[in-house]
N, C-alpha and C positions, 0 to 999 in steps of 0.2 A: 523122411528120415534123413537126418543130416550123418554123415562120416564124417567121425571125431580124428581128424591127422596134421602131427605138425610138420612144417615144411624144414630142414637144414640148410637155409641160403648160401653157406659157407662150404656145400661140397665142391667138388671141382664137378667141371660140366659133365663127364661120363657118368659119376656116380649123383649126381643131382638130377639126369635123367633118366638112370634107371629107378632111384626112388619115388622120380615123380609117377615112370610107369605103374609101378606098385600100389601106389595109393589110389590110381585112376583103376586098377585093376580091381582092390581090396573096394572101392566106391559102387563098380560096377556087379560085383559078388554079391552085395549085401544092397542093392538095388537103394545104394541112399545118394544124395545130390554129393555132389562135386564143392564145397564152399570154396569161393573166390577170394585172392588177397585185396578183395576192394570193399571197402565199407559203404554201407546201405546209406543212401544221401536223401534228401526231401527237395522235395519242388526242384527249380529247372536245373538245379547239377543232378541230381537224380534221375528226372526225363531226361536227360542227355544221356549220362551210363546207360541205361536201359534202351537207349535207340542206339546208343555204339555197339550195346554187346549183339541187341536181335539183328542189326543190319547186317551180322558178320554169318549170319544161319542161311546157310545153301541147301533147301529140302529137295531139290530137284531129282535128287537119287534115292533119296528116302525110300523107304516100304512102307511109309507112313504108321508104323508102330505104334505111336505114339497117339494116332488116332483110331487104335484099331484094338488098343488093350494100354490105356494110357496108366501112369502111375501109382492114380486114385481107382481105379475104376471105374470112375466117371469123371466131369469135368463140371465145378461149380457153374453156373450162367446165372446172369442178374435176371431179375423176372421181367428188365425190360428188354433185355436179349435174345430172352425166350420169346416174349412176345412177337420181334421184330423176325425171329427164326420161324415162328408159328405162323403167322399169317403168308410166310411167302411159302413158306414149303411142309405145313399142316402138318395133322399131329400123327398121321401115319410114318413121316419120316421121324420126328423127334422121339426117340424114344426116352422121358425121362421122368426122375420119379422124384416128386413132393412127399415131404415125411411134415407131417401137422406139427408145427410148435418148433421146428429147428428150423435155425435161418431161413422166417419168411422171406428176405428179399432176396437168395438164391434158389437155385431151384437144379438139381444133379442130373446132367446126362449120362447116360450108361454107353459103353463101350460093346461093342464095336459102335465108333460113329456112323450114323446114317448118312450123313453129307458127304460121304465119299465116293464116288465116281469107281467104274471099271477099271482108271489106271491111277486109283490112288489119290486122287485131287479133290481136294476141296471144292466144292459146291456153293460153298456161301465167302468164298473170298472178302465180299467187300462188305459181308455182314458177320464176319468172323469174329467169334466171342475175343474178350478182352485176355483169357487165360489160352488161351489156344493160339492169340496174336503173339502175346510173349514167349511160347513157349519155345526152346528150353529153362529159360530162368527159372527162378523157384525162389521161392525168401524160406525164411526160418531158420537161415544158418549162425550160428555165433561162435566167436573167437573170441576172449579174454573181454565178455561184455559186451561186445560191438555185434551188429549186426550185419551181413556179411551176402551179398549175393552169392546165388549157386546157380549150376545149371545141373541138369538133370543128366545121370551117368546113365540111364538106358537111350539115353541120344546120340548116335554116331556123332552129331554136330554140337552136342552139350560137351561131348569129351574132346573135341579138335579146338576146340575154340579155347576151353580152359589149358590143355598141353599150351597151347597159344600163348597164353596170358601167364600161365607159370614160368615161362622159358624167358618168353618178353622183361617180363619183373625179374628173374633172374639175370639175364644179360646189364639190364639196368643199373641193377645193385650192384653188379663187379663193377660196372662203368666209374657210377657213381664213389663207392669206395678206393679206386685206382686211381683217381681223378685228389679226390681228399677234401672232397665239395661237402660232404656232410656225413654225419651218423644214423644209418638205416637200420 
């Protein structure tokens, strides 16, 4: 679920960060993603965004939530994911459920994840699903048409990152405005 919010670039900075709190707040209320002022890109500007936003996610302090009662309730995996999940750590760990006639080549794990450890860590690091790699991100956001990265508001690091990224684009826009460089 996306939250529908527009940003006012033109507050002064106190009240442009308590609106932002508000929206991060209003996002995390109604458990919908965070949408990002960055537009969804294809091929290698897109692979770039997507490794600038995930390499900025520090889960070290996590309670890993997110793998313990994630979003969806489960986490799609390609059936070759599965596969490669399956044969190292069988089917007593994976707990996940195939529904006949809906997206055969994914296949839903269910929540709580099995791959978790005593203190919370991943278990399959270096065979970690593709949607569990990105995660916070999230797609399905849109703004006037465009398609819109988001991160997920039940991630302490989906919301520090976007605060990040609002305040950043913020600072920018006065820069750039005060400067007389262009029309934003």
């Amino acid at each position: 679920m996306s939250f529908n919010f527009l940003i006012d670039w033109e507050l002064e900075e106190d009240e442009f960060k308590k609106e932002l709190s508000e929206l991060m707040k209003g996002a995390q209320e109604t458990n919908s993603v965070i949408p990002l002022p960055l537009n969804v890109q294809s091929g290698e500007i897109g692979f770039s965004m997507i490794t600038a936003l995930i390499s900025q996610v520090k889960c070290d302090a996590c309670d890993a939530n997110c793998c313990k009662r994630g979003p969806n309730n489960c986490v799609s995996l390609s059936v070759k994911e599965h596969m490669v999940l399956f044969k190292k750590y069988h089917t007593q760990v994976i707990k996940s459920v195939y529904k006949p006639g809906e997206r055969s080549d994914f296949i839903d794990m269910q929540y709580p994840c099995t791959l978790l450890d005593n203190l919370n860590h991943c278990l399959a690091q270096d065979e970690k699903p593709f949607a569990c790699l990105i995660y916070p991100l999230q797609f399905g956001a849109k703004a006037e048409g465009k398609d819109l990265f988001a991160l997920a508001s039940s991630c302490p690091e989906g919301r520090r990152i976007a605060r990040q990224i609002f305040l950043y684009r913020w600072q920018l826009r006065r820069s750039v405005m005060r400067l007389g460089v262009g029309n934003l």
